[in-house]
N, CA, C and O atoms as CSV, one atom per row, in Angstrom:
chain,resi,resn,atom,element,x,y,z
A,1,UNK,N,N,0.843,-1.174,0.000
A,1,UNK,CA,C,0.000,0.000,0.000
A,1,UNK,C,C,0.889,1.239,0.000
A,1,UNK,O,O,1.736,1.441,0.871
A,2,UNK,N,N,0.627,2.143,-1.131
A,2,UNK,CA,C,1.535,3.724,-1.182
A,2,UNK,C,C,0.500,4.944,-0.464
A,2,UNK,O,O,-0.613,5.230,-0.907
A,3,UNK,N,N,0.945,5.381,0.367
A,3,UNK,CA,C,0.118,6.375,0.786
A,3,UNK,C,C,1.122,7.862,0.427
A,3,UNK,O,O,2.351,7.923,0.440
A,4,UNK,N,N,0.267,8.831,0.158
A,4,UNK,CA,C,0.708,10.258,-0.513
A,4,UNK,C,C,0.326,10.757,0.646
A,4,UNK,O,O,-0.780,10.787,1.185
A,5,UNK,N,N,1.801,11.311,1.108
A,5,UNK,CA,C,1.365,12.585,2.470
A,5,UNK,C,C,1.213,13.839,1.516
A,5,UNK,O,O,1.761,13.916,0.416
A,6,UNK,N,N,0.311,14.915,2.132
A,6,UNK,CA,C,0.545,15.994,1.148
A,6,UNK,C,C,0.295,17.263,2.413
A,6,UNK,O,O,-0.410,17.580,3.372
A,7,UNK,N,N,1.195,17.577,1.763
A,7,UNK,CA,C,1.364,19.362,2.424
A,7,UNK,C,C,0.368,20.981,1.679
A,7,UNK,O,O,0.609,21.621,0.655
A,8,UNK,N,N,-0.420,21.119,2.426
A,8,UNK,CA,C,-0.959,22.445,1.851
A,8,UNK,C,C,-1.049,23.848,2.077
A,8,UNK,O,O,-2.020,24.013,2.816
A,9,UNK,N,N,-0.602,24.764,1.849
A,9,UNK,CA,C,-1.163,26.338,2.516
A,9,UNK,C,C,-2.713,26.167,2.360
A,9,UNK,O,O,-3.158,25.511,1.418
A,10,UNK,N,N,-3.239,26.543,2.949
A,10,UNK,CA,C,-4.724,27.096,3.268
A,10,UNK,C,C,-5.286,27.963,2.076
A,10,UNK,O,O,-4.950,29.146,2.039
A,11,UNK,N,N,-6.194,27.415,1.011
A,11,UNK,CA,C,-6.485,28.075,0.134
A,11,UNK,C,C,-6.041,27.634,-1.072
A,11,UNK,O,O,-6.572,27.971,-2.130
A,12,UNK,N,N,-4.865,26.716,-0.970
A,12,UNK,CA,C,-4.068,26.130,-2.710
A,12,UNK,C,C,-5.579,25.567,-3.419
A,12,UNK,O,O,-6.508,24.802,-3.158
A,13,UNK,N,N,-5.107,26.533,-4.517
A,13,UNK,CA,C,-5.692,25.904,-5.756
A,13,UNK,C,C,-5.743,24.078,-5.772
A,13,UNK,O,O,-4.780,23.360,-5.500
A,14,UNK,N,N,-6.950,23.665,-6.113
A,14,UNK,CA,C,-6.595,22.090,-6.403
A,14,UNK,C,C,-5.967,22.009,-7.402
A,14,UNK,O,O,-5.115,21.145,-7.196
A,15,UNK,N,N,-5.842,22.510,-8.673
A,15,UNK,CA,C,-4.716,21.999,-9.970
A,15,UNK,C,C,-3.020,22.289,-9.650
A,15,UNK,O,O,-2.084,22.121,-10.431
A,16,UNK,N,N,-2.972,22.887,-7.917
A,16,UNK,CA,C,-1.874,22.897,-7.732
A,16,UNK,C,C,-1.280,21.584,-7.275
A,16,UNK,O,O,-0.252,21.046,-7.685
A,17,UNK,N,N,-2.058,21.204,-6.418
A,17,UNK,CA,C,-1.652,19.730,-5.520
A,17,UNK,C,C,-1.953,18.792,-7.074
A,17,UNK,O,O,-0.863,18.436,-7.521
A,18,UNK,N,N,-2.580,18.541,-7.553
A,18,UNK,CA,C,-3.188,17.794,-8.756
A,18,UNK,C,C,-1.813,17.558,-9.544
A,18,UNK,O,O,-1.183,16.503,-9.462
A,19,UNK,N,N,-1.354,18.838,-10.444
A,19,UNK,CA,C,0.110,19.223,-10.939
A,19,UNK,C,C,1.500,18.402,-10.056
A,19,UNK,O,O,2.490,17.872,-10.560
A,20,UNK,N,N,1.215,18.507,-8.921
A,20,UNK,CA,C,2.389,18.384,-8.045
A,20,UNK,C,C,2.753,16.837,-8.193
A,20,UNK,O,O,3.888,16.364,-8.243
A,21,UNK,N,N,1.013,15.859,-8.278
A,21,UNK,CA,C,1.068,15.233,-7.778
A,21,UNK,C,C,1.300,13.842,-8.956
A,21,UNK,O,O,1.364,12.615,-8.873
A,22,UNK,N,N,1.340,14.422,-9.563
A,22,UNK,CA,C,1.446,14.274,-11.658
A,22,UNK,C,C,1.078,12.667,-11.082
A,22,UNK,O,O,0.313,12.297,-10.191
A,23,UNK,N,N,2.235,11.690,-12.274
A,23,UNK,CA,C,1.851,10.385,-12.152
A,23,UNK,C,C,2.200,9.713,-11.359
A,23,UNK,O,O,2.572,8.583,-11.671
A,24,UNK,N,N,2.223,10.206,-9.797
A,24,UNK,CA,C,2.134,9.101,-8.393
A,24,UNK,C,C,1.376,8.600,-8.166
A,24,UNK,O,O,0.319,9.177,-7.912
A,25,UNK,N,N,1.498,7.105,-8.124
A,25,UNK,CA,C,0.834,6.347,-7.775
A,25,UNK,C,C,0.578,5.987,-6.448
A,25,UNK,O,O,1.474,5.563,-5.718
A,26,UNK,N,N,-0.877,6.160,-5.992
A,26,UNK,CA,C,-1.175,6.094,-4.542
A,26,UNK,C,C,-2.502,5.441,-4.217
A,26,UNK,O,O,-3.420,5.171,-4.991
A,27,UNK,N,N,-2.390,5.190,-2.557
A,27,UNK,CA,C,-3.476,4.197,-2.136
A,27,UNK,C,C,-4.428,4.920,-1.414
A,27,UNK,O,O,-5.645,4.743,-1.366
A,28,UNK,N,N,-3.736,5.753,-0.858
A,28,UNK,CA,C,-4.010,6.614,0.368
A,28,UNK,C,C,-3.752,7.907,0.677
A,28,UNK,O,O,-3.064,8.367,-0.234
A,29,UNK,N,N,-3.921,8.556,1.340
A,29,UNK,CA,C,-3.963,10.076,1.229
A,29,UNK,C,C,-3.724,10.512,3.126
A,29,UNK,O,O,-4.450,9.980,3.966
A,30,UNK,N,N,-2.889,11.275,3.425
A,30,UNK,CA,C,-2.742,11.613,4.536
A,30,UNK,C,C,-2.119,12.514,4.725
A,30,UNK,O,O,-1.031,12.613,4.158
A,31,UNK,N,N,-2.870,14.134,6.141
A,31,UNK,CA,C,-2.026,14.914,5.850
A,31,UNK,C,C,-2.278,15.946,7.375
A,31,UNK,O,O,-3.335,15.513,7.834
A,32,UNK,N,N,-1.988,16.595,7.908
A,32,UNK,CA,C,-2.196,17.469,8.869
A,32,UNK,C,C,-3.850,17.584,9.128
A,32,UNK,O,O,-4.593,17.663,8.151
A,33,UNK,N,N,-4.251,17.587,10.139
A,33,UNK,CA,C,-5.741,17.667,10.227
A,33,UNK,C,C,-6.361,18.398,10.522
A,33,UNK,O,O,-7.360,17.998,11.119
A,34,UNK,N,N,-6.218,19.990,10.317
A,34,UNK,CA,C,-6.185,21.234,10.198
A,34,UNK,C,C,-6.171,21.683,8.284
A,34,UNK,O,O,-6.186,22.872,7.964
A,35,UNK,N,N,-6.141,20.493,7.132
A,35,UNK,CA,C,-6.158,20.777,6.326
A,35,UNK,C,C,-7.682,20.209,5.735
A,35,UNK,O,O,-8.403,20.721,4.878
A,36,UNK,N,N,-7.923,18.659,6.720
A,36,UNK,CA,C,-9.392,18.366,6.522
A,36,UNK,C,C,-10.369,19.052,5.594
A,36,UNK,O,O,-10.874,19.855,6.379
A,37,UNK,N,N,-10.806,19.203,4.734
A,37,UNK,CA,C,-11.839,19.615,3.769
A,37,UNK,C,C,-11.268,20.855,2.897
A,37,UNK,O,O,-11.812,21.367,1.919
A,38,UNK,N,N,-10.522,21.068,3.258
A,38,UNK,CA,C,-8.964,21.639,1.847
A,38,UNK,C,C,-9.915,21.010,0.301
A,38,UNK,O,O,-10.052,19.798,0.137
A,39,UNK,N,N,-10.299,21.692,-0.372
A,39,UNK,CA,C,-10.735,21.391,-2.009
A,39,UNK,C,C,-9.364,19.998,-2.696
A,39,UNK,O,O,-9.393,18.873,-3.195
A,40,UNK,N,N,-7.983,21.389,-2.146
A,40,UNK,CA,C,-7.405,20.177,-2.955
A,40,UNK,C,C,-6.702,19.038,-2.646
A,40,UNK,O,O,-6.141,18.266,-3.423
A,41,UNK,N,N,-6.786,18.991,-1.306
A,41,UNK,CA,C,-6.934,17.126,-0.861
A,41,UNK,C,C,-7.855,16.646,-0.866
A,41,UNK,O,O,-7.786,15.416,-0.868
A,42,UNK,N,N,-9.103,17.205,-0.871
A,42,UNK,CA,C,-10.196,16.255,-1.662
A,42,UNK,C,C,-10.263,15.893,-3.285
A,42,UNK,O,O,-10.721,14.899,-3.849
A,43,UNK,N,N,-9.705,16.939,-3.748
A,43,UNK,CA,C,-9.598,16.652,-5.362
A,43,UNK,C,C,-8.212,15.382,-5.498
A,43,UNK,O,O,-8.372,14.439,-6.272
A,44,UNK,N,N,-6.939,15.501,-4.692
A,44,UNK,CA,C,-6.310,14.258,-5.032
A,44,UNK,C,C,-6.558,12.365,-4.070
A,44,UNK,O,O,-6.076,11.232,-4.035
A,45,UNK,N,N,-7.756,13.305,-3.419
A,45,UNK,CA,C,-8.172,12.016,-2.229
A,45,UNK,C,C,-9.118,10.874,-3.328
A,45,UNK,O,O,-9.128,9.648,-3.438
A,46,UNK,N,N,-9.912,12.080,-4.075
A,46,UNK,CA,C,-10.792,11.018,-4.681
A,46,UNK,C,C,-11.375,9.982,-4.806
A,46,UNK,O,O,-11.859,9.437,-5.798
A,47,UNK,N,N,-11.309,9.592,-3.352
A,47,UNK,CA,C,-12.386,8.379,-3.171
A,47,UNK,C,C,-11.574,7.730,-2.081
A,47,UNK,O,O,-11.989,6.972,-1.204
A,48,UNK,N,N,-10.366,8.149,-2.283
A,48,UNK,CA,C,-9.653,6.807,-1.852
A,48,UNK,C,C,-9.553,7.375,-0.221
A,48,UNK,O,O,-10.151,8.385,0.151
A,49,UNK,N,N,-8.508,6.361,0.856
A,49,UNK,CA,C,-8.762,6.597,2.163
A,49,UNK,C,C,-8.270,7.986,2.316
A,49,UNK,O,O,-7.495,8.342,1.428
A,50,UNK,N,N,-8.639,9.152,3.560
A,50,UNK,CA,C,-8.005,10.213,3.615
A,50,UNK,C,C,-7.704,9.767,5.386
A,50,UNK,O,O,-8.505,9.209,6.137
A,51,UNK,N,N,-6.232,10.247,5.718
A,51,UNK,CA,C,-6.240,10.174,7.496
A,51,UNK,C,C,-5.566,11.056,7.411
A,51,UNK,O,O,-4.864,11.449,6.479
A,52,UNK,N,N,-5.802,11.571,8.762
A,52,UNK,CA,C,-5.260,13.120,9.376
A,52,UNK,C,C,-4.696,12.632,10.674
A,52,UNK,O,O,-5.118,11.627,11.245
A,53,UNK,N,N,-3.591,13.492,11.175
A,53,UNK,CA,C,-3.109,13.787,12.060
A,53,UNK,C,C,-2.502,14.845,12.801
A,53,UNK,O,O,-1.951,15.759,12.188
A,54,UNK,N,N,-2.541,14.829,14.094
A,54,UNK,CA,C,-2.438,16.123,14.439
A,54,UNK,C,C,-0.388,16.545,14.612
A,54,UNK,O,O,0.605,15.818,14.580
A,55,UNK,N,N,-0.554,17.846,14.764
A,55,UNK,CA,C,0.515,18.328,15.010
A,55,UNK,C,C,1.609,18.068,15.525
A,55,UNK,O,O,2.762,18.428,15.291
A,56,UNK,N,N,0.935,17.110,16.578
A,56,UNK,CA,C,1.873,16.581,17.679
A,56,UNK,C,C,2.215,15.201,17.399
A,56,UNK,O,O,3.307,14.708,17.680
A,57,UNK,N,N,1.353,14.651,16.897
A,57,UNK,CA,C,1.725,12.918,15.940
A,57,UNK,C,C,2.946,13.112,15.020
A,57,UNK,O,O,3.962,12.418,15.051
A,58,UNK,N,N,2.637,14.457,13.953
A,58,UNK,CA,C,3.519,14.674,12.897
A,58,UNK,C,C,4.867,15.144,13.475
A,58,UNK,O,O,5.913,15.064,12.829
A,59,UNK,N,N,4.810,15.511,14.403
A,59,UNK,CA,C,6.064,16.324,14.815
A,59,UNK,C,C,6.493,15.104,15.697
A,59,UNK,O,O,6.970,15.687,16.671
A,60,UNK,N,N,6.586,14.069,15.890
A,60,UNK,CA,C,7.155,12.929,17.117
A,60,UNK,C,C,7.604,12.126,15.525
A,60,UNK,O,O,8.267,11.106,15.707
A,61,UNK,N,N,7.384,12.391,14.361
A,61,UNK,CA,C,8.276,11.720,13.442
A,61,UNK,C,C,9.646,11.895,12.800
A,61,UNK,O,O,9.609,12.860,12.037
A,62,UNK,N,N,10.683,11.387,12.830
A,62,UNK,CA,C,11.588,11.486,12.973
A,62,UNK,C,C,11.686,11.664,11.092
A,62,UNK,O,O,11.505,10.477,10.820
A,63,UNK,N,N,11.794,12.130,10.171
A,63,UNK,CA,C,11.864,12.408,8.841
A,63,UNK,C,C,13.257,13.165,8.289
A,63,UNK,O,O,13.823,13.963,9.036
A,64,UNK,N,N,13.602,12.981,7.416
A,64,UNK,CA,C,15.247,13.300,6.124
A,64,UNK,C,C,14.882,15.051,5.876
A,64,UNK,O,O,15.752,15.871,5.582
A,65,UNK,N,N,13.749,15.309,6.025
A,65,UNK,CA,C,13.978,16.919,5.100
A,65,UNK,C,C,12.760,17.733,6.061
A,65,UNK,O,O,11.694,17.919,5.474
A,66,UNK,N,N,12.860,18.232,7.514
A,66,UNK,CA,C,12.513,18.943,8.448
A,66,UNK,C,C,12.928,20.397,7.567
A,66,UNK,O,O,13.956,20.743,6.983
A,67,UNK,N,N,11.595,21.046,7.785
A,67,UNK,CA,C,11.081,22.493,7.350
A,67,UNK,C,C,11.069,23.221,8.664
A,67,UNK,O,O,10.417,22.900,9.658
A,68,UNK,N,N,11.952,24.338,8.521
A,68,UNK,CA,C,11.954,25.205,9.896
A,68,UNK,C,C,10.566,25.965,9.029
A,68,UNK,O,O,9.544,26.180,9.680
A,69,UNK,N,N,10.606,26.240,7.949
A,69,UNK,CA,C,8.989,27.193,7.561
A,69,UNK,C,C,7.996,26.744,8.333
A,69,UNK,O,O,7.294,27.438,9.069
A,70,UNK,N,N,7.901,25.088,8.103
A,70,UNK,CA,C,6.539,24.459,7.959
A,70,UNK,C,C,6.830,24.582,9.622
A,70,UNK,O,O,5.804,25.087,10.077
A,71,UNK,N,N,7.357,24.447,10.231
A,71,UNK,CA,C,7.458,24.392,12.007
A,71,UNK,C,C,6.974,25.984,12.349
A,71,UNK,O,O,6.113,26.298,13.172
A,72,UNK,N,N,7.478,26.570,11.800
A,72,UNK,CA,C,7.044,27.837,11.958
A,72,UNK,C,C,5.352,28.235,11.481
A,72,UNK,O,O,4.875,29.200,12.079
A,73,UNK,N,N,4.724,27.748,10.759
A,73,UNK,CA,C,3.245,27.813,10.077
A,73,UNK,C,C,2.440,27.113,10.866
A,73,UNK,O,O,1.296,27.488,11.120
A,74,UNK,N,N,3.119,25.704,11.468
A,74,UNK,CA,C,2.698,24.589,11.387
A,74,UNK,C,C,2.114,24.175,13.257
A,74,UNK,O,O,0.992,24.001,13.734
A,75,UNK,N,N,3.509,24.151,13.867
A,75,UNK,CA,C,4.183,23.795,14.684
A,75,UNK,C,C,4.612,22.422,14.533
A,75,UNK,O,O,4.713,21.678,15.509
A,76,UNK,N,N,4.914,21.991,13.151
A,76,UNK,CA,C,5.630,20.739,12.867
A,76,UNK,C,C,6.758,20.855,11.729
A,76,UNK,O,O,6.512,21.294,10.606
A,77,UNK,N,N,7.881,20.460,12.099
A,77,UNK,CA,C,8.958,20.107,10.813
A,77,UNK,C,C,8.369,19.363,9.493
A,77,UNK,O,O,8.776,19.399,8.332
A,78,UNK,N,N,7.262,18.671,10.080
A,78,UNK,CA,C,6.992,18.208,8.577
A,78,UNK,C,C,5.495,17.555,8.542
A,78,UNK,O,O,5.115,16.741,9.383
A,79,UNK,N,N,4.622,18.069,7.347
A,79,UNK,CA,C,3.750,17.525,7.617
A,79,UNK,C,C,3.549,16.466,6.545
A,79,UNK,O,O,3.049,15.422,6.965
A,80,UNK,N,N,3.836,16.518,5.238
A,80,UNK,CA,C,4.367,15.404,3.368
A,80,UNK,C,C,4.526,13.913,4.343
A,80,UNK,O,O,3.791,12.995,4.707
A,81,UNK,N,N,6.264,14.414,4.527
A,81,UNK,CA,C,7.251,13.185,4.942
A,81,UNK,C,C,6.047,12.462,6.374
A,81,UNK,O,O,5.085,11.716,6.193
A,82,UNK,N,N,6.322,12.757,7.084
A,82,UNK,CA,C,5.180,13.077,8.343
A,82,UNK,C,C,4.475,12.019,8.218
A,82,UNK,O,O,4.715,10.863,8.568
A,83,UNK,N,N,3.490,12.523,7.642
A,83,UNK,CA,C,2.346,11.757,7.129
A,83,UNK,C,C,1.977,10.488,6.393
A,83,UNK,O,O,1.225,9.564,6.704
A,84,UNK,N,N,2.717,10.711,5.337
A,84,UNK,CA,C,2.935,9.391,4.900
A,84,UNK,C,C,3.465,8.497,5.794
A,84,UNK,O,O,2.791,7.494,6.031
A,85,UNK,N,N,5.051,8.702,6.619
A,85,UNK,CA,C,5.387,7.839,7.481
A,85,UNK,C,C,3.917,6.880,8.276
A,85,UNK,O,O,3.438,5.746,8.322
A,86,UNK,N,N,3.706,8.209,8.772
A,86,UNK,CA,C,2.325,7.842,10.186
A,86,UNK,C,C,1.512,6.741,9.042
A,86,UNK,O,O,1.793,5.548,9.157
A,87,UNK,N,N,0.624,7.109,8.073
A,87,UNK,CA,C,-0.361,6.590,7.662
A,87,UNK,C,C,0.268,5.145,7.274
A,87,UNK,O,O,-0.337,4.182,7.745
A,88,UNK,N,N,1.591,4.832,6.345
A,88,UNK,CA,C,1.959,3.794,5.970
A,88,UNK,C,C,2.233,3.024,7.016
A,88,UNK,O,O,2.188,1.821,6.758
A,89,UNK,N,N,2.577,3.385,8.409
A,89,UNK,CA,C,2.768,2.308,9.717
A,89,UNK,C,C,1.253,2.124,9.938
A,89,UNK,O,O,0.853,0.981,10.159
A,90,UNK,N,N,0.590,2.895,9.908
A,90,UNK,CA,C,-0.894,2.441,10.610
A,90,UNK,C,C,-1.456,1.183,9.803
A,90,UNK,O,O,-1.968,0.176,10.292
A,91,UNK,N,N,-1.328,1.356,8.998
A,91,UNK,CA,C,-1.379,0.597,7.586
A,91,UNK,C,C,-0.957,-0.644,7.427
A,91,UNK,O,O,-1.383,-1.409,6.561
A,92,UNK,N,N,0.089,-0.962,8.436
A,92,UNK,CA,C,0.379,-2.534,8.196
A,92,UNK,C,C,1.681,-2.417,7.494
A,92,UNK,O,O,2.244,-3.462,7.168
A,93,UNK,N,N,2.335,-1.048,7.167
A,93,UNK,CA,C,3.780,-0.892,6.458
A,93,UNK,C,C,5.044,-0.790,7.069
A,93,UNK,O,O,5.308,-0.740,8.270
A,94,UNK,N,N,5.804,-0.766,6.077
A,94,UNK,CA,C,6.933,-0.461,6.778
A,94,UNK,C,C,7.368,0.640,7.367
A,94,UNK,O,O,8.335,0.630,8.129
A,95,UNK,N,N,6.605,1.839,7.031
A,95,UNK,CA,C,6.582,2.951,7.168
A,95,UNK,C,C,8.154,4.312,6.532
A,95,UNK,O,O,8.775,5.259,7.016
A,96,UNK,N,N,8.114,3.675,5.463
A,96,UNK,CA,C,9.854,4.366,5.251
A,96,UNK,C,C,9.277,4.962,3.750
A,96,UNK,O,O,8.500,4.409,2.972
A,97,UNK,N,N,9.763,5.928,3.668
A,97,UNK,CA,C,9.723,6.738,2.574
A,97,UNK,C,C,9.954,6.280,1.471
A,97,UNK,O,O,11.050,5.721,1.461
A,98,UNK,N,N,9.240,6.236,0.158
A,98,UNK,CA,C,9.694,5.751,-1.204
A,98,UNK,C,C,10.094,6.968,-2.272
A,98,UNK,O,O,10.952,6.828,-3.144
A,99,UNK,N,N,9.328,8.176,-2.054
A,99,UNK,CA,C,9.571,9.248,-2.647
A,99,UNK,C,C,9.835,10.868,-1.623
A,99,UNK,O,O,8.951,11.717,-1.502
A,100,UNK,N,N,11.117,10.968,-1.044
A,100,UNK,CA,C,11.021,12.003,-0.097
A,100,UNK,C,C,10.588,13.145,-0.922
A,100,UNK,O,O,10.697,13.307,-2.137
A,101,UNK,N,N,9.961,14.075,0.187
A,101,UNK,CA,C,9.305,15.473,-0.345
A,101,UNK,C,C,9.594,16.272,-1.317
A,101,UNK,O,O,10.627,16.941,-1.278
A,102,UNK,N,N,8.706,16.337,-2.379
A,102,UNK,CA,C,8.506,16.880,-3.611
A,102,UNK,C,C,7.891,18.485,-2.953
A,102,UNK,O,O,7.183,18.586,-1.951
A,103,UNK,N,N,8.345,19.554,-3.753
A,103,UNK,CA,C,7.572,20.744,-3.353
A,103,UNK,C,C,7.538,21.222,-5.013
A,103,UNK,O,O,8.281,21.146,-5.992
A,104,UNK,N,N,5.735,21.943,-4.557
A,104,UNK,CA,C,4.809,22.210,-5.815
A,104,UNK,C,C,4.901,23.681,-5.484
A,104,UNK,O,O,5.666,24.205,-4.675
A,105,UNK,N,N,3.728,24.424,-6.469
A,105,UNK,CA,C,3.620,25.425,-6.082
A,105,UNK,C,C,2.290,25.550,-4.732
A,105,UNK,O,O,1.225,24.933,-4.709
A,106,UNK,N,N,2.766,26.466,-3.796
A,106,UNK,CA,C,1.979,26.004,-2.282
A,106,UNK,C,C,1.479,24.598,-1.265
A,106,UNK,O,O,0.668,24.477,-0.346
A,107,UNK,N,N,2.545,23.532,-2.060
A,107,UNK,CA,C,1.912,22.272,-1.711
A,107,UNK,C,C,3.534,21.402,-1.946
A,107,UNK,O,O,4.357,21.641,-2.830
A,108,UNK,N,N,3.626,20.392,-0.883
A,108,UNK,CA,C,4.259,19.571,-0.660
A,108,UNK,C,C,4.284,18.039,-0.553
A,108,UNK,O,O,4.187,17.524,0.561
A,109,UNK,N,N,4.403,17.323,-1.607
A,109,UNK,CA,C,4.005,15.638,-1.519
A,109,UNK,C,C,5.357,14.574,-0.939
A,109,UNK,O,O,6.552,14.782,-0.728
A,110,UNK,N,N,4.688,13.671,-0.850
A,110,UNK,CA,C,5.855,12.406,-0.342
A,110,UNK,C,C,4.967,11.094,-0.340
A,110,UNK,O,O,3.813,10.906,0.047
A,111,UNK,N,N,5.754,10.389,-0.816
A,111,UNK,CA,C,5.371,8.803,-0.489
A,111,UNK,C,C,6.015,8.128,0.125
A,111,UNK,O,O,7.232,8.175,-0.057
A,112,UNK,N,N,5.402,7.138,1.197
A,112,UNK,CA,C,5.694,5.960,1.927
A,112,UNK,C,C,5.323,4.742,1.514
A,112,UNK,O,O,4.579,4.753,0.533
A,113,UNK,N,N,5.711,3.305,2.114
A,113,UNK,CA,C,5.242,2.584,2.320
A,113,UNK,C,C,5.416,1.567,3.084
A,113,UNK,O,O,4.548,0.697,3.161
């Protein structure tokens, strides 16, 4: 199972995350839970599972490419890498990164599994 963590500012266009998120292949969708009903993680969720986590889950993950921005916006180093980690362990995975963090315009992806 590939789960897509994705990172958003508040307000991204969905053809931004969409663009970002070109031909990754994914199972799952997971991302800060403060982004919950975001247009454009529902536009790349599309049916499939969405899980959220909070600030303090994402930030107890130990991840390769910690954002002093996103800690600063956020109060987490990372919410992409983050996320995916979290969702692909919940998941029954190994939980280790297959694609570390991609940055779009206003939006940040990563895959685990």
């Amino acid at each position: 199972m590939i789960v897509l963590g994705v990172g958003v500012e508040p307000g991204t266009p969905a053809e931004y995350l969409v663009e970002a998120v070109g031909g990754l292949a994914y199972d799952v969708v997971a991302t800060i839970d403060r982004r919950l009903g975001e247009p454009a993680i529902e536009a790349v969720a599309g049916g499939r599972k969405l899980l959220t986590y909070t600030t303090a889950e994402l930030d107890a993950v130990d991840v390769p490419n910690p954002s002093a921005v996103v800690r600063r916006l956020t109060g987490t180093g990372s919410v992409a890498e983050a996320a995916a980690i979290l969702a692909a362990r919940e998941l029954g995975g190994a939980g280790e990164l297959v694609v570390e963090k991609q940055r779009g315009r206003m939006v940040t992806v990563a895959l685990a599994r």
